[in-house]
C-alpha positions as CSV (number, residue, x, y, z in Angstrom):
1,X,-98.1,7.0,25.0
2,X,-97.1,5.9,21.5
3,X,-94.0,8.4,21.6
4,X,-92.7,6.7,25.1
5,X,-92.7,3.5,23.4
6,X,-90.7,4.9,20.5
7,X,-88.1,6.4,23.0
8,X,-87.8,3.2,24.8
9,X,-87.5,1.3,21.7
10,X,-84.8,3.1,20.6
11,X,-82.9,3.2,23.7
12,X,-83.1,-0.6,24.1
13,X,-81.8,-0.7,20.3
14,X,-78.9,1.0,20.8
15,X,-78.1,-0.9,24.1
16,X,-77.9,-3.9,22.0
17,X,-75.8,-2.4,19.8
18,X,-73.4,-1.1,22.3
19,X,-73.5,-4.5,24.1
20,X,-72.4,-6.4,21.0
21,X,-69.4,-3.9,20.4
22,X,-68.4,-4.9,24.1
23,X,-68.5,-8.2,23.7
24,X,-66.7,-8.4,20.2
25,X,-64.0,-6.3,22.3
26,X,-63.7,-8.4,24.9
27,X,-63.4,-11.5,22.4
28,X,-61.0,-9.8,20.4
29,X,-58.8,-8.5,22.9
30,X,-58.5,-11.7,24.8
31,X,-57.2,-13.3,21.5
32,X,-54.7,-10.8,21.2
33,X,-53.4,-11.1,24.5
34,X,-53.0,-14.9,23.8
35,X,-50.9,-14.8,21.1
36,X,-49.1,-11.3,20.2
37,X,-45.6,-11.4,20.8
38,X,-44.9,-9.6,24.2
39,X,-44.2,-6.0,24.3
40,X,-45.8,-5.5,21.3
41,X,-48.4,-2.9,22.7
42,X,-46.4,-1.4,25.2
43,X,-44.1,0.4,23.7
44,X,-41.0,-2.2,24.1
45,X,-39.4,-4.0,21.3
46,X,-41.2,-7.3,20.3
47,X,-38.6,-10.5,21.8
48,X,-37.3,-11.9,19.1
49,X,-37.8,-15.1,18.8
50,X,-35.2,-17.8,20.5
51,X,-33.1,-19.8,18.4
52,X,-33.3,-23.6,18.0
53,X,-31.0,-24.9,20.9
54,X,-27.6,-26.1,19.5
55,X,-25.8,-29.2,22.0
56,X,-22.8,-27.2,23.4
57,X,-20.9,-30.4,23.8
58,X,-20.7,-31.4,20.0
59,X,-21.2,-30.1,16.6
60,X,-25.2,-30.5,15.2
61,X,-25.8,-34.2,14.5
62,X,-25.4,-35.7,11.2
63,X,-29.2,-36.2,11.1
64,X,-30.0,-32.8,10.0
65,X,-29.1,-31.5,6.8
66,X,-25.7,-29.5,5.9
67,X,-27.6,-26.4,5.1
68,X,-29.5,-27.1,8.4
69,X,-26.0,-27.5,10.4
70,X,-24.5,-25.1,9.3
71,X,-27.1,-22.7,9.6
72,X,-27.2,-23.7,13.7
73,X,-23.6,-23.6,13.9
74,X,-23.6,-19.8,12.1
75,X,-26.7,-19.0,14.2
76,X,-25.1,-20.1,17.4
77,X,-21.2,-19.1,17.1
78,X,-21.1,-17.2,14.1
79,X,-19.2,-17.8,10.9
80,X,-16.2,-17.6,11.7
81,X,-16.4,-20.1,14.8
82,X,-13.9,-22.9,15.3
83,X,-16.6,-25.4,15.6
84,X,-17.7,-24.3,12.0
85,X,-14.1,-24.9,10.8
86,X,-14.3,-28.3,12.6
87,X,-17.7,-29.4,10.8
88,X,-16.2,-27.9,6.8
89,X,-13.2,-29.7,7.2
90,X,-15.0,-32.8,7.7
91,X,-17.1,-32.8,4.7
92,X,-16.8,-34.8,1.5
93,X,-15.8,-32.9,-1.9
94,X,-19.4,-33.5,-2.7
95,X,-20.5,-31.7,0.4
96,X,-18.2,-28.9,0.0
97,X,-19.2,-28.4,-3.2
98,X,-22.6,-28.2,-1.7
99,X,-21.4,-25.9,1.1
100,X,-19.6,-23.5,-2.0
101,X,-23.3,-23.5,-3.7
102,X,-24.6,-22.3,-0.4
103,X,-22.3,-19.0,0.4
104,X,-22.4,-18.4,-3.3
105,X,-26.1,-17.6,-2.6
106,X,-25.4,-15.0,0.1
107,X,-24.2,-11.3,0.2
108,X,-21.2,-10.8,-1.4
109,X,-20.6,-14.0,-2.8
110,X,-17.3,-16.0,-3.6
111,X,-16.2,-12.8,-1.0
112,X,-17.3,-14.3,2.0
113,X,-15.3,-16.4,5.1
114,X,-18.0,-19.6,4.3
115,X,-16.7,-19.3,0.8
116,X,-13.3,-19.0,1.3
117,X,-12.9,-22.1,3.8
118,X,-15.0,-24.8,1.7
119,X,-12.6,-23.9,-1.6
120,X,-9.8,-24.3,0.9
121,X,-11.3,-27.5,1.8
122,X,-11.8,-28.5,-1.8
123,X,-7.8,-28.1,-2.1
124,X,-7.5,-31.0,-0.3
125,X,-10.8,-33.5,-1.3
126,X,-10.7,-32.7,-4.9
127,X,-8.7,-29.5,-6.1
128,X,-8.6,-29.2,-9.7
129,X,-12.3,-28.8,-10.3
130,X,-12.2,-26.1,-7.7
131,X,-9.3,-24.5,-9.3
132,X,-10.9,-24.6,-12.4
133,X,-14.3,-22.9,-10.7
134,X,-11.6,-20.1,-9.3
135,X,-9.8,-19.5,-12.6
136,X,-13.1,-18.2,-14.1
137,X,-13.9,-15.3,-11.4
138,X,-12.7,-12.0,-11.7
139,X,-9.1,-11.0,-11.5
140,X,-8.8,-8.6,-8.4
141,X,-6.7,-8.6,-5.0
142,X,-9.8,-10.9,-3.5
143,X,-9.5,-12.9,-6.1
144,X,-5.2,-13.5,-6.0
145,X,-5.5,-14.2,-2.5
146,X,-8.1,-17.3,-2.8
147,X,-5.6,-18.9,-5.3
148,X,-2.6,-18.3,-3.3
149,X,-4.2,-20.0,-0.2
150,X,-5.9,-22.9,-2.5
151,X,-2.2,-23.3,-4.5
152,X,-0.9,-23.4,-0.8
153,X,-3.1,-26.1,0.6
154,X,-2.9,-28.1,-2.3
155,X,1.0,-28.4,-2.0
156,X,0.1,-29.8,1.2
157,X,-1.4,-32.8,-0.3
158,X,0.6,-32.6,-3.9
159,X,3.6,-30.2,-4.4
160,X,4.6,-32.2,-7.9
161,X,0.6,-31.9,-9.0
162,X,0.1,-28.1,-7.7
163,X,3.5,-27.1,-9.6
164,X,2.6,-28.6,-12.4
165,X,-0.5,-26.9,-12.7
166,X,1.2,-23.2,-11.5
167,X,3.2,-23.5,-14.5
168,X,0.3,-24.4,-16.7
169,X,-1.9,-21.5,-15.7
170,X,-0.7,-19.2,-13.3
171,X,3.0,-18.2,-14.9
172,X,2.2,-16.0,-16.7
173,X,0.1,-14.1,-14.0
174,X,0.8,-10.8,-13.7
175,X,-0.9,-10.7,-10.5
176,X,1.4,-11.3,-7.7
177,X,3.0,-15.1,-7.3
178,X,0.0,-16.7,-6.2
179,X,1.4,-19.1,-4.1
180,X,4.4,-20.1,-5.5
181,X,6.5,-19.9,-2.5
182,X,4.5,-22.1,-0.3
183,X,4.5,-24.7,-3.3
184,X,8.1,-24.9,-3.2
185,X,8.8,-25.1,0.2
186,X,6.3,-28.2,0.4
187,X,8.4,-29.2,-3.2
188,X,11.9,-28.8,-1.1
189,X,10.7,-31.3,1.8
190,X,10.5,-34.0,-0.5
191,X,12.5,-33.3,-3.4
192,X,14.7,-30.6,-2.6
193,X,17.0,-30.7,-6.1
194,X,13.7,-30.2,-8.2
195,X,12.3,-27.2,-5.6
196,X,15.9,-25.5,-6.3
197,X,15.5,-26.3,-10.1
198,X,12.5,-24.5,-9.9
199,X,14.6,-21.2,-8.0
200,X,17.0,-21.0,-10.8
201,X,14.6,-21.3,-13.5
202,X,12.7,-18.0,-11.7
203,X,16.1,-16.5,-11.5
204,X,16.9,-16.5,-14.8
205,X,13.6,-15.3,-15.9
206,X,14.3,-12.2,-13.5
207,X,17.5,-11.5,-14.8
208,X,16.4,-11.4,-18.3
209,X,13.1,-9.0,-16.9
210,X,12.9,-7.5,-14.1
211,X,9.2,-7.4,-14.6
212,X,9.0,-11.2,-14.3
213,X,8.6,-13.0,-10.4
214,X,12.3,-13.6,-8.9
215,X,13.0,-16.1,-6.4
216,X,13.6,-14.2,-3.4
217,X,10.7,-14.3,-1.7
218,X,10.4,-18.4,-2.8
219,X,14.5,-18.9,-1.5
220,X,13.1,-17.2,1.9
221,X,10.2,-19.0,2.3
222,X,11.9,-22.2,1.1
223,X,14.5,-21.7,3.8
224,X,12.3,-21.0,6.8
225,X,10.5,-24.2,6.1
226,X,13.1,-26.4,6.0
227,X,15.5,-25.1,8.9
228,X,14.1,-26.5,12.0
229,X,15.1,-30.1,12.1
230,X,19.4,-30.1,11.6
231,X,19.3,-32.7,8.9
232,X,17.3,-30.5,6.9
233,X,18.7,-27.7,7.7
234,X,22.5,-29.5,6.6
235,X,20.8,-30.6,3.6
236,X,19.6,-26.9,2.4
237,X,22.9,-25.7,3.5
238,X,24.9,-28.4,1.1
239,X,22.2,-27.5,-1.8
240,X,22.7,-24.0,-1.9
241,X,26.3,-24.1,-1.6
242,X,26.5,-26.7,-4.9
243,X,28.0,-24.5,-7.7
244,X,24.9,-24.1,-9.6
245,X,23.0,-22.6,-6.9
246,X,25.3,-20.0,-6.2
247,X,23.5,-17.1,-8.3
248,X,23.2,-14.2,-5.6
249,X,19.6,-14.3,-6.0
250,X,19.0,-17.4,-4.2
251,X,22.1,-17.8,-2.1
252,X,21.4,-14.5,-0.1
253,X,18.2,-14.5,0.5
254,X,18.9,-18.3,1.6
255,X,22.3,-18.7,4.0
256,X,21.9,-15.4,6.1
257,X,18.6,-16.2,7.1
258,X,19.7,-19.8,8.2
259,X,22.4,-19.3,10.1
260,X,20.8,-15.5,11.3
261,X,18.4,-18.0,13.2
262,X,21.1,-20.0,15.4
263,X,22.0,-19.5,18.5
264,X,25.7,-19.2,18.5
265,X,26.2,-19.1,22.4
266,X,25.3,-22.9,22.2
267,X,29.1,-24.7,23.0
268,X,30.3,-25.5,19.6
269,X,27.8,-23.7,17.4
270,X,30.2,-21.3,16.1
271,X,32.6,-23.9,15.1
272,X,30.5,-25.8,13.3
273,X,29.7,-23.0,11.1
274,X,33.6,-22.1,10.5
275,X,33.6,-25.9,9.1
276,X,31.1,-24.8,6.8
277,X,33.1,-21.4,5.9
278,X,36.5,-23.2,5.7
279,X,34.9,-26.3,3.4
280,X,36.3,-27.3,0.1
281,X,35.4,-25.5,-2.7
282,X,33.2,-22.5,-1.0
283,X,33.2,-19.3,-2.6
284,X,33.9,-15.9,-1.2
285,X,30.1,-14.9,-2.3
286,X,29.1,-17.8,0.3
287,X,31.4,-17.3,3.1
288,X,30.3,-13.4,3.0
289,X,27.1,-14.5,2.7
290,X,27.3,-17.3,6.1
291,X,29.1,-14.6,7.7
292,X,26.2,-12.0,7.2
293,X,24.1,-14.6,8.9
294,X,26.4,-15.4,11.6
295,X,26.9,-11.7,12.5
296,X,23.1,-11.0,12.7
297,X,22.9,-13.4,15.2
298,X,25.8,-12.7,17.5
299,X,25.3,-8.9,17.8
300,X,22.1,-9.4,19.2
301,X,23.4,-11.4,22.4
302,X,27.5,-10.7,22.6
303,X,29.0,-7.5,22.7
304,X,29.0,-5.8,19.9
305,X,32.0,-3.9,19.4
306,X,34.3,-7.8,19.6
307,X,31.5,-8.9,17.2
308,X,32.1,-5.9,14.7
309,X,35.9,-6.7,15.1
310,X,35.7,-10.6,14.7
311,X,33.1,-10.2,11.4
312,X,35.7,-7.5,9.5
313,X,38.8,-10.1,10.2
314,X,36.9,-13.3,8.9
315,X,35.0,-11.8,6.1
316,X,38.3,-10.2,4.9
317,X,38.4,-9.6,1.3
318,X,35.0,-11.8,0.5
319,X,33.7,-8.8,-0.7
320,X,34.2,-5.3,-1.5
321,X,35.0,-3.2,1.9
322,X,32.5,-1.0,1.6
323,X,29.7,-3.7,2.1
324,X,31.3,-5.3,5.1
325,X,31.8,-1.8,7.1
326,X,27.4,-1.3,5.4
327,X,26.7,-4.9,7.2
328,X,28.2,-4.5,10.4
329,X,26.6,-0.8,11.0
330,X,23.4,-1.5,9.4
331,X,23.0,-4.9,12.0
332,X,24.9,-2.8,15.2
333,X,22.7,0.4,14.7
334,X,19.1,-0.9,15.6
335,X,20.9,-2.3,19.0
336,X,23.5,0.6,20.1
337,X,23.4,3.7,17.5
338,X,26.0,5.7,20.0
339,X,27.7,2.2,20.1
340,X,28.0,1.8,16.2
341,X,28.4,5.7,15.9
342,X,31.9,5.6,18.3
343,X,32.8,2.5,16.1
344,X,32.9,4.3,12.5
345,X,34.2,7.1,14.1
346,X,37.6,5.1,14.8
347,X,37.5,3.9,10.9
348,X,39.6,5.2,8.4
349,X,37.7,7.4,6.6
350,X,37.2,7.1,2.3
351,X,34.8,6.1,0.3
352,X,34.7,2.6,1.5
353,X,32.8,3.8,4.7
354,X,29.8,6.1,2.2
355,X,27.5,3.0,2.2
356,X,28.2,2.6,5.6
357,X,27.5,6.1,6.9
358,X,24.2,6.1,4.6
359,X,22.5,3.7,6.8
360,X,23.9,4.6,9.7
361,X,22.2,8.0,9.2
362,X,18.9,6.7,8.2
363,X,18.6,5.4,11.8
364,X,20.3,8.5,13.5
365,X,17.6,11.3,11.7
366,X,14.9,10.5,13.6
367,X,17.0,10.7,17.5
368,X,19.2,13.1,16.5
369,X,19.1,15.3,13.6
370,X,22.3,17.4,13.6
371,X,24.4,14.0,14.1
372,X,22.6,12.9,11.0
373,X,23.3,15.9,8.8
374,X,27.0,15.8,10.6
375,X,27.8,12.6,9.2
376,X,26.1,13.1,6.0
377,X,28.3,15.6,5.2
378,X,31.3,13.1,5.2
379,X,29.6,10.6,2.8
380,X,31.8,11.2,-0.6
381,X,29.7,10.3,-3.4
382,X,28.0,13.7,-4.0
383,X,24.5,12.2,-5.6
384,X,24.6,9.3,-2.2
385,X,25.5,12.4,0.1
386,X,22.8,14.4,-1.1
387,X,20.2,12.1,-1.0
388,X,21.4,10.8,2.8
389,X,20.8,14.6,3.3
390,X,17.7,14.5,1.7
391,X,16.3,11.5,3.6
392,X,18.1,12.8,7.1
393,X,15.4,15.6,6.7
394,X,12.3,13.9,5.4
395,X,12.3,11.7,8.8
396,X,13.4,14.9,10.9
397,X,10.5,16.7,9.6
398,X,8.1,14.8,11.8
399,X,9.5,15.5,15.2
400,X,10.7,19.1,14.7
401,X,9.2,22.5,13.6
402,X,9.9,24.2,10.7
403,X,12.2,26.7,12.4
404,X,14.2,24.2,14.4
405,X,14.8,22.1,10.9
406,X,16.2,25.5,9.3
407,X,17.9,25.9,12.6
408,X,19.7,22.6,12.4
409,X,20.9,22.4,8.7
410,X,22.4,26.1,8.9
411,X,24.2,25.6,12.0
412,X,25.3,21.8,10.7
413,X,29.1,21.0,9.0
414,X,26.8,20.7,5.3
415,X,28.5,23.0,2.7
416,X,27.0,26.4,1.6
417,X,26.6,24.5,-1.7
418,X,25.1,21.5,-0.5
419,X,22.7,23.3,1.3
420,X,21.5,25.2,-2.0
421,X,21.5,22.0,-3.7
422,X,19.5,20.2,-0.8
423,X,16.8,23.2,-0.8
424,X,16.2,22.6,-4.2
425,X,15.0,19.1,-4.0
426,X,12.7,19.7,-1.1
427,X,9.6,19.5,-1.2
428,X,7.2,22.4,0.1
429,X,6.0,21.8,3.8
430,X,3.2,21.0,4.3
């Protein structure tokens, strides 16, 4: 008797037991049900969780702070989102400033897009503190091209005040020209004489070193942004043909592009620019110089071979002959190379024409190789005809085999001796 009550003692123990481990299960599982984050259990990946909801109709409201709207507009659109571009350039210098604080916090730094467009911004609101914050990072290519945009917006607002402070710090830059040329051309639309002051002064410099910035890229630049309105374009035309602008440097990389860009099948257009050619005191480094434009032009829309024939009688003896016959076929040959090929075929052959056949067998190597070594072999200048032949099979080399290269230059007009020659300065194939 006392051992049954034991055993039914026990058994009624353990039932408890059991009973509360149920019950603390069922508890415990209905919490977790409540609040897990779906999928959790189930093998699936957990739903992330949704973002705040950002009006699709505006930028976020001026109610929440910047770090707050700019993290919704990042969020939503990423950072490289118009809208975000919208809501920087809208901001105080103060806020920008704020905005710079920010993306230097992140990964990578003053490297990233945020960065970049609030010291862009700063340009504008207040620039010389943020130059000042951009002169102190590192020098590298990242680096160069944050100061060449800043130098470029800040023209924008104040070419005199961004020159002014190129010279003071960023002439003697060995790093590229870090916006120069975008400060002149904002210079030359409101004070033209002082933006081709400037030109000279970085001609000068070039000529004495080499080393040193030049002003071609600047003259270009300068050009582009002042020819497309007429009475800026007459004005930059009258400027660079004054006397002291006439250093090659700046006047051709300046009037072939200008008049390169018109449209000479417009009635009268052509005249005008003999007016120009035929006006008092113009050099013959300036007419060639117009005509070089002029001839750019026309050869892409008239027939060429009248256009080759029209340049070579007007340009005349404005130059040496052997750059007008290098003009004409370097400008004809991108259009019609069998067009520009029959042409200096009909020439009188001489060293006037070497230049010339040069460029005209750069464009032939790669369409047809044994016309390229054919006229190569005519060039005079034995260092000039060696190196065309030199070049002819450097750009050959990547359409044809080795075999079919040999096969070309043995059964080509090149001379025993300049084949020797040429074999010598190969390099191996590889």
């Amino acid at each position: 008797m006392k051992g049954c009550f034991f055993f039914f003692w026990r058994l009624i123990r353990r039932g408890g037991r059991l009973l509360g481990i149920s019950l603390a299960a069922v508890v415990t599982g209905y919490w977790t049900g409540k609040h897990s984050v779906p999928g959790a259990f189930s093998g699936e990946d957990p739903a992330p969780a949704a973002p705040p909801e950002l009006p699709q109709s505006r930028i976020p409201p001026k109610t929440l702070s910047l770090k707050h709207r700019i993290a919704l507009l990042i969020q939503s659109e990423g950072v490289m989102s118009p809208r975000l571009l919208v809501e920087l350039h809208s901001l105080s210098a103060v806020e920008l400033n704020e905005v710079v604080k920010i993306a230097e916090s992140w990964p990578r730094g003053t490297g990233n897009f945020l960065y970049d467009q609030a010291i862009i911004g700063l340009a504008i609101r207040d620039p010389e503190p943020a130059f000042a914050k951009l002169l102190k990072q590192r020098s590298n290519l990242g680096r160069n091209m944050r100061v060449s945009t800043f130098m470029a917006q800040w023209a924008k607002r104040d070419p005199h005040g961004a020159l002014r402070k190129w010279e003071e710090c960023l002439s003697e830059d060995e790093f590229g020209s870090n916006g120069l040329e975008s400060i002149i051309a904002e210079l030359g639309k409101i004070d033209l004489p002082l933006a081709f002051a400037k030109l000279r002064s970085l001609s000068e410099d070039h000529n004495q070193n080499h080393d040193r910035l030049g002003p071609h890229g600047a003259t270009s630049m300068l050009c582009e942004a002042l020819s497309s309105t007429a009475h800026l374009r007459d004005a930059l035309i009258r400027e660079l043909l004054k006397p002291e602008n006439l250093d090659p440097n700046i006047l051709w990389n300046g009037l072939p592009g200008i008049f390169g860009k018109m449209d000479f099948s417009e009635p009268g257009k052509l005249d005008q620019t003999m007016a120009w050619i035929q006006g008092e005191g113009i050099t013959g480094a300036a007419k060639a110089a117009i005509l070089s434009g002029v001839l750019e032009s026309r050869m892409q829309k008239e027939d060429p071979p009248i256009v080759a024939d029209w340049y070579m009688a007007e340009v005349g003896a404005s130059q040496p002959a052997h750059r007008n016959y290098y003009r004409v076929v370097s400008t004809w040959s991108r259009k019609d190379l069998n067009g520009c090929g029959e042409w200096l075929n009909r020439q009188e052959p001489g060293p006037h024409l070497d230049n010339a056949i040069n460029s005209f067998c750069m464009f032939a190597a790669s369409k047809d190789m044994e016309a390229a070594l054919a006229w190569s072999a005519k060039i005079t200048n034995e260092p000039m005809r060696l190196n065309s032949l030199r070049l002819v099979w450097s750009r050959a080399k990547r359409f044809r085999s080795r075999q079919e290269m040999w096969q070309a230059l043995e059964n080509s007009p090149v001379s025993a001796s300049d084949r020797q020659k040429l074999e010598a300065k190969l390099p191996p194939w590889d």
